[in-house]
N, C-alpha and C positions, 0 to 999 in steps of 0.2 A: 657642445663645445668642449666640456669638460674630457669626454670620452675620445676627441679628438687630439688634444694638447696633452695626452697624460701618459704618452711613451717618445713624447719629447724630448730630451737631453740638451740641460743647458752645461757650460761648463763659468765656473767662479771661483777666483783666487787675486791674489793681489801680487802673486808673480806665479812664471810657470810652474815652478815647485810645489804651490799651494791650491794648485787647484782643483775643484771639489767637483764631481758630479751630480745635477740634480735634475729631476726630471720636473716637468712642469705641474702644476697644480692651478683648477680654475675654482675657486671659492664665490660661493653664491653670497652677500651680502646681505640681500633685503629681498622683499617682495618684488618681481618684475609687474612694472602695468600698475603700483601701487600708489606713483605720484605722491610719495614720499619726502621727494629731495633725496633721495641716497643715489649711491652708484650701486646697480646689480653685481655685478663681480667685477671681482682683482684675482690678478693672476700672480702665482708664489712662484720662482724667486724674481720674476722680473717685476713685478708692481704695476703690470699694465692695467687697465681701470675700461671695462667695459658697458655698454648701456645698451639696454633691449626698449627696444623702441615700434610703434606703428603709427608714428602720428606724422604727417607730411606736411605738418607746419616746421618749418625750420629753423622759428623764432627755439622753440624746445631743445634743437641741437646745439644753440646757440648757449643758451640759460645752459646746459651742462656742461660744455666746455668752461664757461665763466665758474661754474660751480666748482670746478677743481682748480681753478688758475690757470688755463690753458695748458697744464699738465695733458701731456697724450692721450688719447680718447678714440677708442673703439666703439664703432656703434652697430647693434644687431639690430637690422632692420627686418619687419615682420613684415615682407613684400617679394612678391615674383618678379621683379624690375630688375636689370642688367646695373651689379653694382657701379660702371664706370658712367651709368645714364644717372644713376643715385647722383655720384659723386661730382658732374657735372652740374646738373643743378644745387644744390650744393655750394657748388663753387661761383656759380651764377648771383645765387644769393647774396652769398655774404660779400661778394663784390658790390650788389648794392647798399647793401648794410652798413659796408664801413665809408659809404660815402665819397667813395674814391681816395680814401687814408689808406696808402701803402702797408704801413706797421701795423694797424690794425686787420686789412684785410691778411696779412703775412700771419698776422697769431691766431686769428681762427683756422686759417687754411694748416697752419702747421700744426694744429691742436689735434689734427682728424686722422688719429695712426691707420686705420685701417675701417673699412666699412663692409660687412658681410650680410650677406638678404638669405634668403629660403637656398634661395639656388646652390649657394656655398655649405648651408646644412646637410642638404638633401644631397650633396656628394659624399659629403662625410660621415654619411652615414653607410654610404654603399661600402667603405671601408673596412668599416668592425665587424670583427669576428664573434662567434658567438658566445663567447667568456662577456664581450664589452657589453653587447646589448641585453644579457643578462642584467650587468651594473647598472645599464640606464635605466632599464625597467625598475631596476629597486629604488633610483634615483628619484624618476617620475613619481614613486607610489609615495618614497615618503616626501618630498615637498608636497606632491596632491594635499597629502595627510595635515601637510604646514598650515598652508593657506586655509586649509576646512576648519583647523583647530578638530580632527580627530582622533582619536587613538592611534597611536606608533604600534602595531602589534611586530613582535617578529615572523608569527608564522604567518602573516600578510609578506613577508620576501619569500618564505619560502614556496606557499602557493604562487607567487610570480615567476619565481624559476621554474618552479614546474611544468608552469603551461609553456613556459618559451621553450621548452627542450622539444617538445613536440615541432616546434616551428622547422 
């Protein structure tokens, strides 16, 4: 995702005059899969608030949307399922959830800015060029390194570059 959103261009200002170029930034937060409580990533400058998910209980989507206030919510689904079959069920649910309460079904439904699965990945990927998946591959190694609690080395990116050149 990161690699996707990060020659994006937002533009921000408080009149035409002032307005700044910024390209997007996706920040990793916490552990994904970690069952934490946190949110995985926010994205800089818009504040959008992401969550990497695999669970098909959808009391969980629920629990995080509540976890931010109904503030807008992205969810990375870890599934080969056709996001608008996702987002159907989904929407099935919390229809029965809020018990036939308008307002309530309205603030989950409106909570759900976007929902992206493998499929949405797995195009985004056919897109980068080979500078990017460079950067992912240095990405993947050092989160790998996060989660293990192992040594950061630097010449572990540069052995990664290296082999990807061959690619």
């Amino acid at each position: 995702m990161k690699s996707h959103y990060k020659n994006i261009k937002v533009y921000f200002g408080y009149s035409l005059n002032e307005l700044e170029e910024h390209y997007l930034q996706l920040y990793k937060t916490g552990r994904t899969n970690a069952n934490d409580g946190g949110i995985d990533f926010v994205m800089r400058p818009l504040g959008r608030f992401f969550q990497v998910t695999e669970v098909n209980n959808y009391d969980k989507y629920l629990l995080d949307i509540d976890k931010v206030m109904h503030f807008p919510i992205t969810f990375v689904i870890k599934t080969l399922k056709i996001k608008s079959e996702i987002h159907k069920s989904l929407d099935e649910y919390i229809e029965v959830k809020s018990g036939g309460m308008r307002i309530i079904k309205e603030r989950y439904a409106h909570a759900i800015e976007e929902i992206i699965t493998i499929n949405e990945l797995k195009a985004w990927l056919s897109e980068l060029s080979g500078d990017t998946v460079n950067e992912l591959l240095q990405d993947i190694n050092h989160y790998y390194r996060l989660e293990l609690n192992l040594p950061f080395e630097e010449a572990s990116l540069d052995s990664v570059s290296d082999d990807t050149n061959d690619v």
